[in-house]
C-alpha positions in Angstrom: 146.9 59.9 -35.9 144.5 57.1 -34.6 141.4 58.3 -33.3 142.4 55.7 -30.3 145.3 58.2 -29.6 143.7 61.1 -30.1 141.4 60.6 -27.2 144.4 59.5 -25.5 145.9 62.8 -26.0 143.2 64.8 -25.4 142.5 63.2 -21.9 145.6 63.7 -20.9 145.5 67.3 -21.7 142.4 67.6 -19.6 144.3 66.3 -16.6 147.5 68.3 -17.1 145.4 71.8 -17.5 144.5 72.7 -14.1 147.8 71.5 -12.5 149.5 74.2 -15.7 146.6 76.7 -14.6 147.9 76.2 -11.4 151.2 76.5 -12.0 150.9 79.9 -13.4 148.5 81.0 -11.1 151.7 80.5 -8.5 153.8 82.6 -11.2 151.5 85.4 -10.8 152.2 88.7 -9.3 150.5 89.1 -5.7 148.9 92.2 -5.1 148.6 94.8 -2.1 146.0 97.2 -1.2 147.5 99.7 1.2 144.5 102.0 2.9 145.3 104.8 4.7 145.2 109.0 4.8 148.4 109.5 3.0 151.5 108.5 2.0 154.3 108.6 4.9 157.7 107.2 5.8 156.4 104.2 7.4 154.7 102.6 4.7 158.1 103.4 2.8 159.2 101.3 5.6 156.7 98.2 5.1 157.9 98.4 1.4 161.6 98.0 2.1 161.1 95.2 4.8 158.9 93.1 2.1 161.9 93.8 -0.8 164.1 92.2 2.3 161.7 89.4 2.7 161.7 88.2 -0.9 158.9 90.2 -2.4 159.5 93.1 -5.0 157.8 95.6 -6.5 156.9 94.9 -10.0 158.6 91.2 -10.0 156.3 89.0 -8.0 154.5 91.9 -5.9 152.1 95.1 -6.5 150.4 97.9 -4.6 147.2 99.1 -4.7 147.0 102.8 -3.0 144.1 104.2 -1.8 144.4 107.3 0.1 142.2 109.6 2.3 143.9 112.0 2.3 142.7 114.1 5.7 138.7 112.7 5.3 138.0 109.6 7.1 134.2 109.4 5.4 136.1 108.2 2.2 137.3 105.4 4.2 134.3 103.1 3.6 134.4 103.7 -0.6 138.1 103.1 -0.8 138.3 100.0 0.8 135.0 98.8 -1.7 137.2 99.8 -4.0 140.2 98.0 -2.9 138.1 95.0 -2.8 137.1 95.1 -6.6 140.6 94.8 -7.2 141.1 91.6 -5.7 144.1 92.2 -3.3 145.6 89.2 -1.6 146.1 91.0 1.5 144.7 95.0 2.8 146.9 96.7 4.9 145.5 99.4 6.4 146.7 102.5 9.2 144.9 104.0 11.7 141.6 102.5 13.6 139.2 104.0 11.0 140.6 102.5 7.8 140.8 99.3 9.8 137.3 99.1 11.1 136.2 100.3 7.2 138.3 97.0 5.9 137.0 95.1 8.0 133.6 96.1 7.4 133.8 95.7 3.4 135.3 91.9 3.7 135.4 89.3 5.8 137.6 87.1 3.3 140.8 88.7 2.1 143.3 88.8 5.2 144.0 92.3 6.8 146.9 92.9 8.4 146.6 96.5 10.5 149.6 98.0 10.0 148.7 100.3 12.9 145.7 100.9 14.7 145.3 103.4 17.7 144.0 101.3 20.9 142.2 97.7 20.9 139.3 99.5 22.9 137.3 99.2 19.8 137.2 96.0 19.8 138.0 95.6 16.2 139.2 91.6 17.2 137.7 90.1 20.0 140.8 87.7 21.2 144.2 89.4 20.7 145.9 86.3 21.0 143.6 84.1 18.7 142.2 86.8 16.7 140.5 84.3 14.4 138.8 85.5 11.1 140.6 87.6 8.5 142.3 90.5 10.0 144.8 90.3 12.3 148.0 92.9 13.0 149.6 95.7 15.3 148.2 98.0 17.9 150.5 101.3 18.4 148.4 102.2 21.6 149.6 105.5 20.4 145.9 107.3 22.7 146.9 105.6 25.7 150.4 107.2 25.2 148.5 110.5 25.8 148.6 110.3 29.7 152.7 110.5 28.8 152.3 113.2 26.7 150.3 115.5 29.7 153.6 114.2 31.8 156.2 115.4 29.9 154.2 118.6 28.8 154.4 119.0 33.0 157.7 118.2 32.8 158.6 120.7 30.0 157.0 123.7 31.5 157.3 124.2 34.8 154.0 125.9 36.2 151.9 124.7 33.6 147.8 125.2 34.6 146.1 124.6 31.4 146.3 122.5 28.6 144.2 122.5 25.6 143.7 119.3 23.5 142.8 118.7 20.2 140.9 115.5 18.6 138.8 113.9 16.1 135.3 113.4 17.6 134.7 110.5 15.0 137.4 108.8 15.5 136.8 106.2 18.7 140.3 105.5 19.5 140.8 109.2 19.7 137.7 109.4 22.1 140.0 106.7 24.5 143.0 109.0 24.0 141.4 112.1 25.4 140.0 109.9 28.6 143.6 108.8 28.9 144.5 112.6 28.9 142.0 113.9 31.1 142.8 111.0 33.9 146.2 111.9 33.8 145.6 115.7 33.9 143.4 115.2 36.9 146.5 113.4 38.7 148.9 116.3 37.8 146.5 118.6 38.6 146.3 120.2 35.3 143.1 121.8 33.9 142.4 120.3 30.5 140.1 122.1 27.8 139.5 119.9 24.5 138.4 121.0 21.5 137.0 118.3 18.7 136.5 118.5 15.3 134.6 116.1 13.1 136.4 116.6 9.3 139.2 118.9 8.1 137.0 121.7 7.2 136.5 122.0 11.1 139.7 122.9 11.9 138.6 126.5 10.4 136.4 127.4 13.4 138.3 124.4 15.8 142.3 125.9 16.2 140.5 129.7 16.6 138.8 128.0 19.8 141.3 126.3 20.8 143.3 129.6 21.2 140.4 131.2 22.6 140.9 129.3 26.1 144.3 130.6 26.5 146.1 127.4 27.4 150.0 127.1 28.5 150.5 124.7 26.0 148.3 122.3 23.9 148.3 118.2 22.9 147.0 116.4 20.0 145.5 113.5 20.3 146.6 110.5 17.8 144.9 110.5 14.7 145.2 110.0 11.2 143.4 112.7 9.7 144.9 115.3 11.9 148.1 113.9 10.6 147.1 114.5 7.3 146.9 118.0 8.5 149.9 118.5 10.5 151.7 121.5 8.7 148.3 123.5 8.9 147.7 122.6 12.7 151.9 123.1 13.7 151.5 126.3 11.7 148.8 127.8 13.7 150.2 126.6 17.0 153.5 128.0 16.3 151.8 131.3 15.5 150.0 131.6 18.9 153.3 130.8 20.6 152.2 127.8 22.1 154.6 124.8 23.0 152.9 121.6 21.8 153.5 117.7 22.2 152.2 115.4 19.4 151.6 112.0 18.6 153.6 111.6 15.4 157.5 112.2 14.1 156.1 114.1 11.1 154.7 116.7 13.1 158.4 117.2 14.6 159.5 117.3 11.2 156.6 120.0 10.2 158.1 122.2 13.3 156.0 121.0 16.1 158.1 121.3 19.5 157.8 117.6 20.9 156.3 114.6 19.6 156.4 111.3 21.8 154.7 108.1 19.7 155.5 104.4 19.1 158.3 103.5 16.4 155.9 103.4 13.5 158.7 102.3 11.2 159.2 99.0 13.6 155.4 98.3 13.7 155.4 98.8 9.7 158.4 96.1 9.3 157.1 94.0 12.0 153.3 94.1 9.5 156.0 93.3 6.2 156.6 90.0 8.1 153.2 89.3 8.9 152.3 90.2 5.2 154.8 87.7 3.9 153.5 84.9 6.5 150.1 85.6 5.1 151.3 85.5 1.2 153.5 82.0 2.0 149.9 80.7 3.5 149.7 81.5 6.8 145.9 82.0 8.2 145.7 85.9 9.4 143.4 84.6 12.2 146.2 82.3 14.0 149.1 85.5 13.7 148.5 87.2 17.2 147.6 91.0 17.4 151.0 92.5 18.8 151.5 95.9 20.9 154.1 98.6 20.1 157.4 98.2 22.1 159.4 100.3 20.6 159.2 103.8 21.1 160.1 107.3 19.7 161.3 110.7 21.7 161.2 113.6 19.1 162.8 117.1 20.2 162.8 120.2 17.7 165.2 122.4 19.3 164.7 125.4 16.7 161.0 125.4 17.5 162.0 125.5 21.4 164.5 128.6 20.4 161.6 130.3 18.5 159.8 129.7 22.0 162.3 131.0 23.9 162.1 127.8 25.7 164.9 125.7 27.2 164.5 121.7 27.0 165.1 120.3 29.8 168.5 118.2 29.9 166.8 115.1 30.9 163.8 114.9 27.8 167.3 115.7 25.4 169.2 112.7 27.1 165.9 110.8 26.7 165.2 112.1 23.1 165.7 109.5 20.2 166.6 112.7 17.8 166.9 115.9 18.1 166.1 118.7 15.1 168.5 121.4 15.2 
């Protein structure tokens, strides 16, 4: 070969490497990072609606897990970790997973899958959220005045109420003054009792007994999800009828939950992971509200009781456990 072509060849090879680089950089697999306490039927939800959407586990998509399982401290180390990784997007549940994301990048997108109340001003313009993290507020605390209401409405007579909550958590903080304004309205006397970790939940549900409440709330949170069959457990052993902010806690033998559709808000995050993946800018996808939401009776639980349901929160429930 000429040394004339040679060059010739070699040039163009220059040229044609970064659009081949490119190429298979498009070919790649893109990568999640999910943060949150544990896994839950929800994020199996998020999964399936991205599988719908184009995007399959293993073909052109992968998840990065990093749970806390109950301890919101870790919070700030996983997502560091999640971030050495390299994720494309972070999709994280609960207000303190999403403030620790946000706090260990300000470059890979973040799509809240959930987060309790937008009190905490985690974006400043819901609308326009501008930077890197955008997504979906369940306004699950503010659902807490409801909860006092249909506690009210469940047992007739009702005085005293005792409510449990995650001191460290600030969206729980706004659920409990959403609790006590609506207590004061109904005339209900309302006792709370705060923990700080898991490991307070020891001395915390004794206490909570030891005000000898009607019935008892739990204020939304992620780590006292975590801990659901411990706290339903002890609950159920002082005979106390209980409302809660999740479906799982139904499911773990808890009386009544009343909380937004977390499957919906999980799909509804799919779509605003695959806008994100296709090139959309996080900061121009609008933080949304919950609409949907989700009436959970356990009907053995209420027989263990010996308490009747009243026929209007059945017609109103969105499933019944029986």
């Amino acid at each position: 070969m000429r040394r004339r072509d040679l060059i010739t060849l070699l040039g163009a090879s220059a040229i044609l490497r970064p659009f081949a680089a490119s190429a298979q950089k498009s070919d790649q697999v893109r990568r999640i990072g999910i943060l949150a306490t544990a896994p839950a039927h929800p994020i199996d939800s998020f999964r399936d609606r991205l599988r719908e959407l184009g995007w399959r586990d293993g073909q052109n998509v992968e998840f990065a897990y990093r749970w806390a399982e109950g301890d919101d401290t870790r919070y700030p180390a996983l997502a560091a970790e999640l971030i050495t990784l390299k994720p494309d997007v972070i999709v994280t549940w609960g207000t303190p997973a999403a403030f620790a994301a946000r706090e260990a990048t300000n470059r890979i997108p973040i799509v809240m899958g959930s987060v309790g109340t937008l009190d905490t001003a985690i974006v400043s313009n819901l609308a326009h959220p501008g930077g890197n993290i955008t997504g979906f507020s369940s306004q699950n605390v503010e659902i807490s005045g409801k909860h006092v209401g249909l506690l009210k409405d469940l047992i007739p007579g009702i005085t005293r109420v005792a409510v449990l909550s995650n001191a460290t958590n600030p969206a729980a903080v706004v659920g409990v003054q959403h609790a006590e304004t609506a207590a004061k309205t109904a005339g209900l006397t309302l006792d709370t009792v705060q923990i700080h970790d898991a490991n307070g939940l020891a001395t915390e549900l004794p206490a909570l007994s030891a005000l000898h409440p009607n019935a008892a709330l739990v204020i939304a949170d992620t780590l006292l999800l975590a801990q659901r069959r411990r706290i339903v457990e002890f609950i159920m052993t002082e005979r106390l009828p209980a409302i809660y902010p999740y479906p799982e806690f139904a499911a773990a033998g808890g009386l009544i939950s009343y909380s937004p559709d977390f499957d919906a808000l999980f799909q509804e995050a799919a779509a605003y992971v695959d806008k994100i993946l296709r090139g959309a800018n996080p900061g121009d996808l609008p933080v949304q509200q919950a609409s949907k939401f989700k009436l959970v009776v356990n009907l053995k639980t209420a027989e263990a009781l010996g308490l009747t349901v009243p026929p209007l929160i059945l017609a109103a429930a969105d499933e019944v456990i029986e």
